[in-house]
Backbone as CSV, one residue per row, in Angstrom:
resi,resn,N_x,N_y,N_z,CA_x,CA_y,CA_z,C_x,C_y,C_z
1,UNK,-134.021,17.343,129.966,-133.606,16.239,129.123,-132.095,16.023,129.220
2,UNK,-131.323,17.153,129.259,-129.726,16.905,129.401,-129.382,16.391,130.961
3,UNK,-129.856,16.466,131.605,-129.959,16.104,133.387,-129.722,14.631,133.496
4,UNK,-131.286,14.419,132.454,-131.450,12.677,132.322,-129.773,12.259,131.380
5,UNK,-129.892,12.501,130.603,-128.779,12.023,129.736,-127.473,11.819,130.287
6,UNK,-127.062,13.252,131.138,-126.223,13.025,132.096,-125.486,12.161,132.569
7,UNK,-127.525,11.944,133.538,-127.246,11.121,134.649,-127.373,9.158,133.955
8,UNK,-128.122,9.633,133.311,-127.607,8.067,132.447,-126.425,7.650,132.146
9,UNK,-125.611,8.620,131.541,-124.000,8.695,130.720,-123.272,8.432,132.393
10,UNK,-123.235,9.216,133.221,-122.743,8.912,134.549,-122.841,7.535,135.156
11,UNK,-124.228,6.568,134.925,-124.457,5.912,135.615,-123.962,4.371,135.026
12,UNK,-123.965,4.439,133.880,-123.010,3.529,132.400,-121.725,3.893,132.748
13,UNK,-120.866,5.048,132.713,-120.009,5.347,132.868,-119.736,4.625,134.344
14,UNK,-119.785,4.980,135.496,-119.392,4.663,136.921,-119.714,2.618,137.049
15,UNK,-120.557,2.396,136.445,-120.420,1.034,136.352,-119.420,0.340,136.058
16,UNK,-119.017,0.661,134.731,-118.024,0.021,133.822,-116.740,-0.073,134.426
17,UNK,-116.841,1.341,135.179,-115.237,1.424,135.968,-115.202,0.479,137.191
18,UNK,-116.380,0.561,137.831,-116.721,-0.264,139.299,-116.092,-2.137,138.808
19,UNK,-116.829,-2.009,138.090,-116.560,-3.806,137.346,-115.572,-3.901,137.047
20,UNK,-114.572,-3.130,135.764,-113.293,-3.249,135.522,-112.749,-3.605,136.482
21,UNK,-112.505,-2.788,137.569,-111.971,-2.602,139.039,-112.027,-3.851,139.483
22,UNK,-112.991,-4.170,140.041,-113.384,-5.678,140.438,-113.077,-6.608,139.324
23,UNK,-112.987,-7.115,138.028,-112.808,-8.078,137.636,-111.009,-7.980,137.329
24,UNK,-110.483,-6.396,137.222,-108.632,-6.531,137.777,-108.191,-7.175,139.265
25,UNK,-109.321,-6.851,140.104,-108.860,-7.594,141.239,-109.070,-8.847,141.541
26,UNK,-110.324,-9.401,140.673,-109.635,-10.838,140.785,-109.071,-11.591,139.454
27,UNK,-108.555,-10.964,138.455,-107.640,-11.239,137.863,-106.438,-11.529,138.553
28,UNK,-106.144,-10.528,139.503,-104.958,-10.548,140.142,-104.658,-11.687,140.998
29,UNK,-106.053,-11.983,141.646,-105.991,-12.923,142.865,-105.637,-14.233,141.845
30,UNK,-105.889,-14.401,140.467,-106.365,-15.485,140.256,-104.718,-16.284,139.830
31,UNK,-104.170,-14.715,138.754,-102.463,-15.325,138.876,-101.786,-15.157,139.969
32,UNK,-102.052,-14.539,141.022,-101.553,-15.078,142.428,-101.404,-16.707,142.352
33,UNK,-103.047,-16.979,142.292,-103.293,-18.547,142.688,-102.343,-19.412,141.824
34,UNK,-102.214,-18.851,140.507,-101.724,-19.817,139.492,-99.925,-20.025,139.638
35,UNK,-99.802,-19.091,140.348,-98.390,-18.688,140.431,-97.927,-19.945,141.756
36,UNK,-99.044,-20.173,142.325,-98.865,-20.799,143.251,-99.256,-22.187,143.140
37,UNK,-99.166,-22.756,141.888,-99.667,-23.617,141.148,-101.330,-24.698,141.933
38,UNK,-102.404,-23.730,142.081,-103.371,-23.900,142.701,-103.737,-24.009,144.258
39,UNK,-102.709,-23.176,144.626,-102.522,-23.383,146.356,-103.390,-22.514,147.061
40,UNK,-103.398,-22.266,148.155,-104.663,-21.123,148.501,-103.677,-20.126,149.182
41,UNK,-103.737,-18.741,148.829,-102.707,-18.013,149.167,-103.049,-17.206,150.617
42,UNK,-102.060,-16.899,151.406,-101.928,-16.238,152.709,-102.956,-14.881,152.429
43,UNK,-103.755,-14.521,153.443,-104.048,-13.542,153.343,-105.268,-13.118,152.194
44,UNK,-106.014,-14.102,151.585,-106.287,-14.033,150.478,-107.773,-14.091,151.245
45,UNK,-108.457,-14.163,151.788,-109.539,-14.037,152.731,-109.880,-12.828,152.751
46,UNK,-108.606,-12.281,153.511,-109.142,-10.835,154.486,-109.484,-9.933,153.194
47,UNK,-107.776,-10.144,152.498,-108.427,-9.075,151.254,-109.836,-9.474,150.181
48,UNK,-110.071,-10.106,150.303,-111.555,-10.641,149.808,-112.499,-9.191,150.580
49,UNK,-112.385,-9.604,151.705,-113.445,-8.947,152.283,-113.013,-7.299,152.720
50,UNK,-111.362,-6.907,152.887,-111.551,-5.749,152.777,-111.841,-5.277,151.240
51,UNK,-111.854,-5.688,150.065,-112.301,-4.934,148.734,-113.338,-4.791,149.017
52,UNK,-114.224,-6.022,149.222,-115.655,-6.101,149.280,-116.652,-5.189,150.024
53,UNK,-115.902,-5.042,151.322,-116.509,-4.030,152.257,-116.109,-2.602,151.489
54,UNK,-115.001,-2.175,151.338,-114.975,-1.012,150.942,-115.676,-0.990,150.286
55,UNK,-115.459,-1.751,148.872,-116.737,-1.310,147.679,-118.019,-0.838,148.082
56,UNK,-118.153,-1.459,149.246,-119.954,-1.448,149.191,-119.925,-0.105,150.078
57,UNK,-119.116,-0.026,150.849,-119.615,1.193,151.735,-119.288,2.389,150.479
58,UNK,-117.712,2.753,149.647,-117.758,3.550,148.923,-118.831,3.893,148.259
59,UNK,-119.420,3.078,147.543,-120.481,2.662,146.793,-121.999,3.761,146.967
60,UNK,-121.933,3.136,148.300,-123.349,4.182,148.977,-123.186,4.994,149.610
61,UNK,-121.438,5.579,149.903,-121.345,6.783,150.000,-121.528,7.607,149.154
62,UNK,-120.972,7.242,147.971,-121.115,7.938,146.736,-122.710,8.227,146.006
63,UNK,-123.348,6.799,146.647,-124.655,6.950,146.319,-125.371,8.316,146.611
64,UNK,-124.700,8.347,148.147,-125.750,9.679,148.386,-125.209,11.091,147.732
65,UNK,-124.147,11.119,147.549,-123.631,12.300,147.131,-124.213,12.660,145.665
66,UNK,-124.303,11.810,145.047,-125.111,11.456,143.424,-126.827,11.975,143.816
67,UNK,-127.273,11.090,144.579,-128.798,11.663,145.371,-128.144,12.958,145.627
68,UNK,-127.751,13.642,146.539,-127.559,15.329,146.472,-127.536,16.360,145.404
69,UNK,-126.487,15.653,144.210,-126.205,16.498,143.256,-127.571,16.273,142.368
70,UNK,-128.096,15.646,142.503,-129.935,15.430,142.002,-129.532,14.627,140.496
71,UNK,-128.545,13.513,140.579,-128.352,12.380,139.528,-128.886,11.297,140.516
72,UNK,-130.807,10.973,140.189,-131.143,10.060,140.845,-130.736,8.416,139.924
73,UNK,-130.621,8.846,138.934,-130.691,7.099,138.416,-129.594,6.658,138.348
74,UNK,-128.029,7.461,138.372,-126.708,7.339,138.861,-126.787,6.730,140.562
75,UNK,-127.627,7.467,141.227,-127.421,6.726,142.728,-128.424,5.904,143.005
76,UNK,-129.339,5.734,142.151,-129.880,4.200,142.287,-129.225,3.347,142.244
77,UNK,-128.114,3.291,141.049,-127.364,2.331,140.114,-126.097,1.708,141.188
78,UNK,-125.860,3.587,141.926,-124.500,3.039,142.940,-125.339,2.204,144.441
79,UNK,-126.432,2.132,144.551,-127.495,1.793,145.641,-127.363,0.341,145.523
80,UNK,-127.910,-0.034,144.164,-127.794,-1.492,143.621,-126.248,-1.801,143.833
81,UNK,-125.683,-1.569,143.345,-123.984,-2.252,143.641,-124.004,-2.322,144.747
82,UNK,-123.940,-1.282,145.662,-123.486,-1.154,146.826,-124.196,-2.879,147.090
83,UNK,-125.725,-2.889,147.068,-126.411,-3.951,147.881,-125.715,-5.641,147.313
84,UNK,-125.346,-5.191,145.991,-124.584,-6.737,145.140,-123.331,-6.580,145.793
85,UNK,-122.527,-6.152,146.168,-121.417,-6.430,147.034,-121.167,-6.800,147.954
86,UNK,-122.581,-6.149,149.015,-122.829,-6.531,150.273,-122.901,-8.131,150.515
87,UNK,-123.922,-8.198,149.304,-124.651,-9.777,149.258,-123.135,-11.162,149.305
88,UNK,-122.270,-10.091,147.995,-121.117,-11.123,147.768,-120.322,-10.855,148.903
89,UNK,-119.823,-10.236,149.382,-119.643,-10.224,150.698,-120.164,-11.233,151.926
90,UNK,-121.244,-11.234,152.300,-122.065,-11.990,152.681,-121.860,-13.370,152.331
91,UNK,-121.479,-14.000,151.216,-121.782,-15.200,150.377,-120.409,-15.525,150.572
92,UNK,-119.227,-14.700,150.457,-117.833,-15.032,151.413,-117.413,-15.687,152.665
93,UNK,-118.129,-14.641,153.267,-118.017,-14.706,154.410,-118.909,-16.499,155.209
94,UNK,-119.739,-16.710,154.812,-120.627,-17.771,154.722,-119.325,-19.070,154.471
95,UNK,-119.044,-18.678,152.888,-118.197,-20.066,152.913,-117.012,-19.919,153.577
96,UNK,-116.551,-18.848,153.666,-115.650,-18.706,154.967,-115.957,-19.946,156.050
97,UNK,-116.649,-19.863,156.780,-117.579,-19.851,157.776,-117.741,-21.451,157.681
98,UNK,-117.793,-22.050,156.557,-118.025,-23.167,156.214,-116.735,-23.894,156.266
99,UNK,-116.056,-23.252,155.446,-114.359,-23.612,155.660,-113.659,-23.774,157.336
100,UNK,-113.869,-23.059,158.065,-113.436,-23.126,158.872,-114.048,-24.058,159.737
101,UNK,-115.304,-24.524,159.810,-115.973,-25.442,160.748,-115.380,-26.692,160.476
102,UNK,-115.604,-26.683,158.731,-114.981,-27.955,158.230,-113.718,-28.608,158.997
103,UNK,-112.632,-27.219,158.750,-111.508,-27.525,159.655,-111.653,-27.982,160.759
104,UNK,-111.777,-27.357,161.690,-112.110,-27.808,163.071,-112.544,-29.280,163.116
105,UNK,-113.829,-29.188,162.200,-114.694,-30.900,163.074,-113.357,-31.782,162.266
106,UNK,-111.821,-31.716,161.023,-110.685,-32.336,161.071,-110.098,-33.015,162.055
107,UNK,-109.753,-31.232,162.409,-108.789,-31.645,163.774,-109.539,-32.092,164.488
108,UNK,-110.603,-32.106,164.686,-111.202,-32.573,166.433,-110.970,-34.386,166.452
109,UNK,-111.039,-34.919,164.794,-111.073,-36.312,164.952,-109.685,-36.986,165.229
């Protein structure tokens, strides 16, 4: 019963921090933007996607280490993030992707 509780208290716990984390970083990005009175800032891409990637790989590294120490519902929890990061990641990268074509078929006219 204390195992479960634990690993519950761990898995509430490691969330809260994961999110904080992520919603300081785009706090940050966001008075970047404002600072820049709505401009799109240099560099503001890549670091998109290096947080994003790290997160997700940290994420399910940690996952397994949680699976080892035998806190399964802690590394479910880091399993799920990991895969919601990936996705937003993914969903970046996309409008990325979109952005840039856009550009192009610009210039081409």
């Amino acid at each position: 019963m204390r195992t479960l509780v634990l690993d519950l208290v761990v898995a509430a716990v490691t969330t809260v921090l994961e999110g904080a984390a992520l919603f300081c970083y785009w706090l940050g990005e966001g008075l970047k933007q404002r600072a820049r009175n709505g401009s799109r800032l240099p560099g503001a891409e890549r670091r998109f996607v290096l947080v994003l990637a790290l997160g997700a790989t940290l994420t399910a590294v940690a996952a397994v280490g949680l699976f080892r120490a035998g806190l399964v519902v802690t590394g479910s929890v880091q399993i799920m993030l990991s895969v919601a990061l990936a996705l937003l990641l993914g969903l970046g990268a996309v409008t990325e992707l979109r952005r840039a074509l856009a550009r192009r078929a610009r210039l081409r006219r």
